[in-house]
C-alpha positions as CSV (number, residue, x, y, z in Angstrom):
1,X,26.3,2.3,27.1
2,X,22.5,2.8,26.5
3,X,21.0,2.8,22.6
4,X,17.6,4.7,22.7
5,X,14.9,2.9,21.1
6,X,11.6,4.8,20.0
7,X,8.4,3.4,21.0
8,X,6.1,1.8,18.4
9,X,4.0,4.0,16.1
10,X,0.2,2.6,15.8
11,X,1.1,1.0,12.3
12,X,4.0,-1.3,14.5
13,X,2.0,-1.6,17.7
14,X,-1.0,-2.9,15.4
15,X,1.6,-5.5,13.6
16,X,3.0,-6.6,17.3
17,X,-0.4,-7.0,19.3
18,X,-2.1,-9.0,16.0
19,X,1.3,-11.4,15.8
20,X,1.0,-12.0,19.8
21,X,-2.3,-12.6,19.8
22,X,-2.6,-15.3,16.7
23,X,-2.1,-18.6,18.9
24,X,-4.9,-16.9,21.5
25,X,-8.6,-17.8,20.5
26,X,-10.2,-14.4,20.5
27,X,-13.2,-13.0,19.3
28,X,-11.2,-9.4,18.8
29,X,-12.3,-7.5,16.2
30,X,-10.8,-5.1,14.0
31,X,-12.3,-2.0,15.9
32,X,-11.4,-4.0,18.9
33,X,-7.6,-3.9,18.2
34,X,-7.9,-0.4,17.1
35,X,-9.5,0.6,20.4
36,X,-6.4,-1.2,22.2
37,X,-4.0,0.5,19.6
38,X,-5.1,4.0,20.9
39,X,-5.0,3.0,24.7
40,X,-1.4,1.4,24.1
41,X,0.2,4.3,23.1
42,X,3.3,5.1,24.7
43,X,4.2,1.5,25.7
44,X,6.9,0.2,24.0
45,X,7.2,-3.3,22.5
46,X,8.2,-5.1,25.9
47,X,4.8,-3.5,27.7
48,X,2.6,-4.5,24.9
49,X,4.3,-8.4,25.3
50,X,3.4,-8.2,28.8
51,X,-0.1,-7.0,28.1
52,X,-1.0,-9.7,25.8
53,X,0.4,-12.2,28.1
54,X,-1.8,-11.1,31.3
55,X,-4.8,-11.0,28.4
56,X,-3.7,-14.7,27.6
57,X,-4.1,-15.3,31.7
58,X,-7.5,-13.9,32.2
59,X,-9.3,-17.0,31.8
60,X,-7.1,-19.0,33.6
61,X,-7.3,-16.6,36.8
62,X,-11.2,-16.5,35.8
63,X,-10.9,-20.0,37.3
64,X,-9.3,-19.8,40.4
């Protein structure tokens, strides 16, 4: 049995990228989110997790 779930309007996808992202230091700004709102539309809320944790990794693989 499969439930359909819709993806994530910009309102939600806003809410779910800013909630990841509070325990990352960042210098995002508003229009900074907004630009990644637009280019994360379409993913649904398990995408955008994975997003924010590869963005989390960047300067760890910046490293190595």
């Amino acid at each position: 049995k499969r439930i359909m779930v819709p993806l994530p309007d910009p309102d939600t996808r806003s809410g779910i990228l800013r909630l990841l992202m509070t325990k990352q230091k960042t210098d995002l700004t508003d229009k900074d989110f907004e630009d990644v709102i637009a280019k994360t539309d379409g993913y649904s809320c398990s995408d955008l997790s994975t997003v924010c944790k590869d963005a989390a990794m960047g300067p760890i693989r910046s490293l190595g």
